[in-house]
DORO-771701 format. One record per residue (C-alpha): x, y, z; residue number from 1. Coordinates in Angstrom, 2 decimals. Example, Ala and Ser with C-alpha at 12.3 -4.5 7.8 and 13.67 -1.06 7.14 Angstrom:
BEGIN
{c1:12.30 | c2:-4.50 | c3:7.80 | minu:1};
{c1:13.67 | c2:-1.06 | c3:7.14 | minu:2};
This chain:
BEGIN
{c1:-0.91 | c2:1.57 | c3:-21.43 | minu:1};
{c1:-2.60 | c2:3.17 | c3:-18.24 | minu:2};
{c1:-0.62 | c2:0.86 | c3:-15.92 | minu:3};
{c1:3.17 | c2:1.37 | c3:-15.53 | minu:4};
{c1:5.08 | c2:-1.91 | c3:-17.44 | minu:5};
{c1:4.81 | c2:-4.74 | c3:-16.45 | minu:6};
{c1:4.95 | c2:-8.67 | c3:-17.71 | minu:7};
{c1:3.79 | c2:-12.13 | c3:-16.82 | minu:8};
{c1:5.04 | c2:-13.46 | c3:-13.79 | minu:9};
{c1:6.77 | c2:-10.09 | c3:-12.18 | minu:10};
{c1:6.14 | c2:-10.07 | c3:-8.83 | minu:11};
{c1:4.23 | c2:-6.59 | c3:-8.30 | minu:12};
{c1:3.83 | c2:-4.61 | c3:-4.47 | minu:13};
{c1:1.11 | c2:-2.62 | c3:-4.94 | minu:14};
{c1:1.24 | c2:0.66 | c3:-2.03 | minu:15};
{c1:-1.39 | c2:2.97 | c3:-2.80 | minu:16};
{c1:-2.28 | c2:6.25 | c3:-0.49 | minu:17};
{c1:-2.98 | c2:10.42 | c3:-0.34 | minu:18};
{c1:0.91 | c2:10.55 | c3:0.10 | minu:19};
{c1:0.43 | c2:14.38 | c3:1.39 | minu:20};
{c1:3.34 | c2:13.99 | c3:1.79 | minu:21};
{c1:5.64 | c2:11.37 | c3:0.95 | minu:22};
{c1:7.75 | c2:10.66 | c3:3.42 | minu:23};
{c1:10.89 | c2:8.55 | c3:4.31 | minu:24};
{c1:8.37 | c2:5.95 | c3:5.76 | minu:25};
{c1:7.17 | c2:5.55 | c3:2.63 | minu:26};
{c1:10.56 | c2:5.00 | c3:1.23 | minu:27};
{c1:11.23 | c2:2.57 | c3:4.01 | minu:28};
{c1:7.71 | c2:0.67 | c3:3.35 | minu:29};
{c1:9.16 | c2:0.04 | c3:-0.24 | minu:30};
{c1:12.54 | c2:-0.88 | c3:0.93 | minu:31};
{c1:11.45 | c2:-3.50 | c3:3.00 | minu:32};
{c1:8.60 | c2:-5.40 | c3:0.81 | minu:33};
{c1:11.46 | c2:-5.19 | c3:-2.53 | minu:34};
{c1:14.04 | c2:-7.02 | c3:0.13 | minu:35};
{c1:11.99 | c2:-9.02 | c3:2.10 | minu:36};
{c1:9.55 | c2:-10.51 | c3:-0.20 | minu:37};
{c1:11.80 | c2:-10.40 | c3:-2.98 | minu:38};
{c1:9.26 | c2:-7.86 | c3:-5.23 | minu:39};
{c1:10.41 | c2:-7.37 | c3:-9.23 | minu:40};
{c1:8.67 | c2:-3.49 | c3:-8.31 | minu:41};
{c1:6.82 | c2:-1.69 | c3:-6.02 | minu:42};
{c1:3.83 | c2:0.78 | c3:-7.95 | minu:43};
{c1:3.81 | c2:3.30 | c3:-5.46 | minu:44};
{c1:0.00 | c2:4.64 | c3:-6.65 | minu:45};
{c1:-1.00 | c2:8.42 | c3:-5.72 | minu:46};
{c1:-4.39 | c2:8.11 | c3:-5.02 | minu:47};
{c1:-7.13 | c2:10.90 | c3:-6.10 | minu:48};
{c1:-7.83 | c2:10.81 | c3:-2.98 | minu:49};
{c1:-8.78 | c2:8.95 | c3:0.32 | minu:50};
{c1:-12.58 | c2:7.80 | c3:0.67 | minu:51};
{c1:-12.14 | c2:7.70 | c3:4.46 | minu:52};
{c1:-11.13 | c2:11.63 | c3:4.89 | minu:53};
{c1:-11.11 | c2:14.98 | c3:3.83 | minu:54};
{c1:-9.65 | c2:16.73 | c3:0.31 | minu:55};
{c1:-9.70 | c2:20.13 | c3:1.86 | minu:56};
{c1:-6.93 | c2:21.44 | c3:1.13 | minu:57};
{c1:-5.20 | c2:18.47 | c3:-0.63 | minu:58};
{c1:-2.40 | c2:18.88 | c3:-2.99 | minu:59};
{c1:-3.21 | c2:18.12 | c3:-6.76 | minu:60};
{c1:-2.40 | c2:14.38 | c3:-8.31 | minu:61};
{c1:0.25 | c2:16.02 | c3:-10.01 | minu:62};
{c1:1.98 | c2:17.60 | c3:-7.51 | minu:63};
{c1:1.92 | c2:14.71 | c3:-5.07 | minu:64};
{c1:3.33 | c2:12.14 | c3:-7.19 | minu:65};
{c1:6.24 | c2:14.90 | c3:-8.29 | minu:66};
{c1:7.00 | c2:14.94 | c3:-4.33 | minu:67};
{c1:6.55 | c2:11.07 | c3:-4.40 | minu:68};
{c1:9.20 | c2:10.63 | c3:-7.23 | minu:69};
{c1:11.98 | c2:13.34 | c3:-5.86 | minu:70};
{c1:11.65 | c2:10.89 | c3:-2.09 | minu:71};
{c1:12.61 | c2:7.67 | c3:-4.49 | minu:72};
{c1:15.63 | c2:6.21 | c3:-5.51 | minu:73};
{c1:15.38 | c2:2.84 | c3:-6.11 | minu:74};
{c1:14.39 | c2:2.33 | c3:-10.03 | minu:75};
{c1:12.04 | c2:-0.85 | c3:-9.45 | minu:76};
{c1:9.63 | c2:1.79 | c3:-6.96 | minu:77};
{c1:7.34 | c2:3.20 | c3:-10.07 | minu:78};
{c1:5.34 | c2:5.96 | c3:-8.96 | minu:79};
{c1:1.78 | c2:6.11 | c3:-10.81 | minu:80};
{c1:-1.45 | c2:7.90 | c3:-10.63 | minu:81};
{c1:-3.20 | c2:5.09 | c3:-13.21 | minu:82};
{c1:-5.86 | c2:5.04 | c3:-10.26 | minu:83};
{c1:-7.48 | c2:8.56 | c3:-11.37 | minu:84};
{c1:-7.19 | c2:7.31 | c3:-14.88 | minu:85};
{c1:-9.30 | c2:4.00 | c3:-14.59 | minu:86};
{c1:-11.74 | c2:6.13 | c3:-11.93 | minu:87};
{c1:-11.27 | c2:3.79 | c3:-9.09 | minu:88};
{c1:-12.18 | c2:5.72 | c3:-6.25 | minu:89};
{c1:-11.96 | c2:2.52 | c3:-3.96 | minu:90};
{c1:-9.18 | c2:-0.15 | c3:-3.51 | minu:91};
{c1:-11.47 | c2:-2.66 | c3:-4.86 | minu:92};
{c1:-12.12 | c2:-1.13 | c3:-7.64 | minu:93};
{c1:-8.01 | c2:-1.00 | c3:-8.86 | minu:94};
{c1:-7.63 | c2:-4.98 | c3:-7.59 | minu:95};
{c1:-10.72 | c2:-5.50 | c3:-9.64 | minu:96};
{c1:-9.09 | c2:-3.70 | c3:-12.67 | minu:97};
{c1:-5.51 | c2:-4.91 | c3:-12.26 | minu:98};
{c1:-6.58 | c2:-8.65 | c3:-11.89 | minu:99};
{c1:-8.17 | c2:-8.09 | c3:-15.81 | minu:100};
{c1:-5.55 | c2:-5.86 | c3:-16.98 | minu:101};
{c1:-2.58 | c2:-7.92 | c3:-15.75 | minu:102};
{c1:-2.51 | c2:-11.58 | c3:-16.37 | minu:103};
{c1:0.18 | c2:-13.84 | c3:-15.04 | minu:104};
{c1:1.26 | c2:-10.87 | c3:-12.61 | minu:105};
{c1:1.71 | c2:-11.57 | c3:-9.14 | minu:106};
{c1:0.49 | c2:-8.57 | c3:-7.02 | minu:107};
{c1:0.63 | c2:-8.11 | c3:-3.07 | minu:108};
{c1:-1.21 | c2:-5.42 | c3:-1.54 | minu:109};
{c1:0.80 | c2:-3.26 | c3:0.82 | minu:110};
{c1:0.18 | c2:-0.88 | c3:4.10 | minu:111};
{c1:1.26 | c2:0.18 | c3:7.39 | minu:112};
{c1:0.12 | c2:-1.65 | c3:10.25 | minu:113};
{c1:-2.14 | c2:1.07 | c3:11.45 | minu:114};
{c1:-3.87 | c2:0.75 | c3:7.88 | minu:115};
{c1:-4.57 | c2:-2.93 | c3:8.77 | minu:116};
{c1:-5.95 | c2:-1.49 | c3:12.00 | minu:117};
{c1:-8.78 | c2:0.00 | c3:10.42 | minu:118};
{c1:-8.96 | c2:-2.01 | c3:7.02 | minu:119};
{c1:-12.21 | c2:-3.18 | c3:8.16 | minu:120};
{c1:-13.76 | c2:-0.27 | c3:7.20 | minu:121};
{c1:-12.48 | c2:-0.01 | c3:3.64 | minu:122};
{c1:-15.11 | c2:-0.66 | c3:1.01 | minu:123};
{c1:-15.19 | c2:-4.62 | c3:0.30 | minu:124};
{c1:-12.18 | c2:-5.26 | c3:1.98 | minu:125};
{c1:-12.89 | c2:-8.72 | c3:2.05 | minu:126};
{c1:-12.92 | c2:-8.62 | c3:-1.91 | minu:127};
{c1:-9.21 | c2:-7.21 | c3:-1.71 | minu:128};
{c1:-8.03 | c2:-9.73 | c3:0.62 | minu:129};
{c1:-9.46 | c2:-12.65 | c3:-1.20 | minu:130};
{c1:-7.69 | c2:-10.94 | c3:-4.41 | minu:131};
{c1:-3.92 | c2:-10.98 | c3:-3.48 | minu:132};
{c1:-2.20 | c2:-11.44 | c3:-0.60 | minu:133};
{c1:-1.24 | c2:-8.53 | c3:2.08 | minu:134};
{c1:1.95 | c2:-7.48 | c3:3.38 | minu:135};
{c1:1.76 | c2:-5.15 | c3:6.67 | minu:136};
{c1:4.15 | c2:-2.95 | c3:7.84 | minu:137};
{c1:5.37 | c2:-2.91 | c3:11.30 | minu:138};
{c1:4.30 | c2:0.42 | c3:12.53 | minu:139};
{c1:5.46 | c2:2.68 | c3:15.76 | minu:140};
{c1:1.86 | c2:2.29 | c3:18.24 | minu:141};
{c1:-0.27 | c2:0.46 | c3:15.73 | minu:142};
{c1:1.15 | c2:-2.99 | c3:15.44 | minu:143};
{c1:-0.61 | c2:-3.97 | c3:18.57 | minu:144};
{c1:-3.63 | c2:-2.83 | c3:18.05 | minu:145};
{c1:-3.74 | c2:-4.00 | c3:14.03 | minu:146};
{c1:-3.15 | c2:-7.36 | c3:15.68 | minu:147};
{c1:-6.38 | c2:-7.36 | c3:17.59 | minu:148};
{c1:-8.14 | c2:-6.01 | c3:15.19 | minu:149};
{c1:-11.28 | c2:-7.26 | c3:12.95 | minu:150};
{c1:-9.58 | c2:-7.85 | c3:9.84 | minu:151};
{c1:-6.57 | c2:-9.26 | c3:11.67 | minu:152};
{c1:-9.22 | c2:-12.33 | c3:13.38 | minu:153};
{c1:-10.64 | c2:-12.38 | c3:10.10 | minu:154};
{c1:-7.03 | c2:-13.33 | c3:8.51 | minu:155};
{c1:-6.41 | c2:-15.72 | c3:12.21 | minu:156};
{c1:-5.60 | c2:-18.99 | c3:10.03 | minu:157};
{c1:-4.45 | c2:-17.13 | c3:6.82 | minu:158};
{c1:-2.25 | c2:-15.33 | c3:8.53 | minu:159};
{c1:1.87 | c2:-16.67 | c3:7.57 | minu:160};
{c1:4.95 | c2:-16.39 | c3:9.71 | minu:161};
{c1:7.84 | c2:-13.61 | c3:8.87 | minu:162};
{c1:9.98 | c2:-16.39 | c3:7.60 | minu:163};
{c1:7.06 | c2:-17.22 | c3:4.68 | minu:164};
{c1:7.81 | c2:-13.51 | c3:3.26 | minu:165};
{c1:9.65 | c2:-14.80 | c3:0.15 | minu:166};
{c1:6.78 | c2:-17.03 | c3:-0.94 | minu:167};
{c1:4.13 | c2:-14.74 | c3:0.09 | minu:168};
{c1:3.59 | c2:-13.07 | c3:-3.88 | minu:169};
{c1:3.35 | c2:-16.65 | c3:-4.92 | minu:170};
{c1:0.52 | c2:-17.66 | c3:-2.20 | minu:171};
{c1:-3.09 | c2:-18.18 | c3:-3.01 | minu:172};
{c1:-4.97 | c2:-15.59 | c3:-1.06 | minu:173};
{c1:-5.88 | c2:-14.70 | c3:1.39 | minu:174};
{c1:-2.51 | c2:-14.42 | c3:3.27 | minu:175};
{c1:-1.36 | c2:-12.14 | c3:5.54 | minu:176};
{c1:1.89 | c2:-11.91 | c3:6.90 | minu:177};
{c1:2.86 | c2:-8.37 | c3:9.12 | minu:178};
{c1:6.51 | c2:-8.16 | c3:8.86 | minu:179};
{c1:8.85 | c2:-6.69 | c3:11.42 | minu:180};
{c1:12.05 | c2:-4.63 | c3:10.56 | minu:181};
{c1:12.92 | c2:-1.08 | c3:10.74 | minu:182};
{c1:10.43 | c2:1.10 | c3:11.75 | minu:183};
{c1:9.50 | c2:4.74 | c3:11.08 | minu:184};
{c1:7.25 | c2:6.90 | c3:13.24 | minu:185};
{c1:6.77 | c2:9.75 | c3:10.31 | minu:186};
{c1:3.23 | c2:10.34 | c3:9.66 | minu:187};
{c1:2.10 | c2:12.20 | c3:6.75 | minu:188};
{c1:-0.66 | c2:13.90 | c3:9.04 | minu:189};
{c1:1.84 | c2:15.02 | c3:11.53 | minu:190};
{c1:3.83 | c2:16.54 | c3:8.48 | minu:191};
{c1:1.00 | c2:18.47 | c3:7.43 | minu:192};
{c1:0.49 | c2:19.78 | c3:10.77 | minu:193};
{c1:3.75 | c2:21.32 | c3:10.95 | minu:194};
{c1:3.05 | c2:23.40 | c3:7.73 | minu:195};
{c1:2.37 | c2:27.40 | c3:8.35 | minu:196};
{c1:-1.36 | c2:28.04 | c3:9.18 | minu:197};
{c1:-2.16 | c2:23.76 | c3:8.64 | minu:198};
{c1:-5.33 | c2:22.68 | c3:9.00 | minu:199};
{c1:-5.28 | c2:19.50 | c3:8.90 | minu:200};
């Protein structure tokens, strides 16, 4: 099986991204949607890589999801790289796969708020958010914006109240709900940048 377990009517976060590197907002992102929207598991999925930026100098599949699994601890967060196994190079492309693969599965698609921000210019976005629903993530000076943005309008009457987050797996998309909570301002990018002789 490509995909990590799973079985008819688990309730599945899905929280893909570069993850170079992981980082305690990451942890805290899977923290949250397992609590909040009462998740059966997070797949926490190591992407080959971002469409929307640079490889230079990224870290292998391998390596990343080995740096993924040591930031970890809860045993439902199952960290998986099934993405460069299936070839999906877009986000589409995995809901498209996963919708086939996984019968009876309820999946929500997870980000940051500043991913919402600019999910407008993801590759059929639409397609992903008439898929499953979406669970943002509060985020440190992107909330505000994400909440203005294109894809946020877009979502205007789909878009469900905090106190909706336990139904929200169940929910016919599209539905959106951006859930507040503990926030983290770490940023993978910054991280790099501290690195000796980054370019990031």
């Amino acid at each position: 099986m490509i995909t990590p377990p799973f079985a008819r009517g688990m309730r599945i976060g899905l929280f893909g991204g570069s993850f170079n590197p992981p980082h305690a907002g990451h942890a805290l992102v899977c923290e949250l949607a397992l609590k909040r929207l009462e998740l059966d598991r997070v797949w926490l999925m190591v992407t080959p890589g971002n469409p929307l930026k640079s490889r230079a100098g990224l870290p292998s599949l391998d390596e990343r999801m080995a740096a993924a699994r040591r930031l970890t601890r809860d045993p439902r967060v199952v960290v998986t790289g099934f993405e460069a196994a299936i070839g999906a190079r877009y986000s589409w492309q995995t809901v498209k796969v996963l919708g086939r693969a996984c019968p009876g599965v309820h999946f929500v698609w997870l980000m940051g708020a500043d991913n919402l921000a600019g999910f407008f210019r993801w590759q059929r976005w639409r397609d992903i958010a008439r898929a499953m629903p979406i669970l943002a993530i509060d985020r440190p000076g992107a909330t505000h914006r994400a909440e203005r943005g294109m894809a946020a309008s877009w979502f205007a009457r789909r878009r469900l109240p905090e106190s909706r987050a336990k139904t929200l797996a169940l929910r016919r998309p599209p539905a959106l709900i951006v859930l507040h909570g503990q926030r983290s301002a770490l940023s993978s990018t910054e991280l790099r940048a501290q690195r000796p002789g980054a370019k990031v």
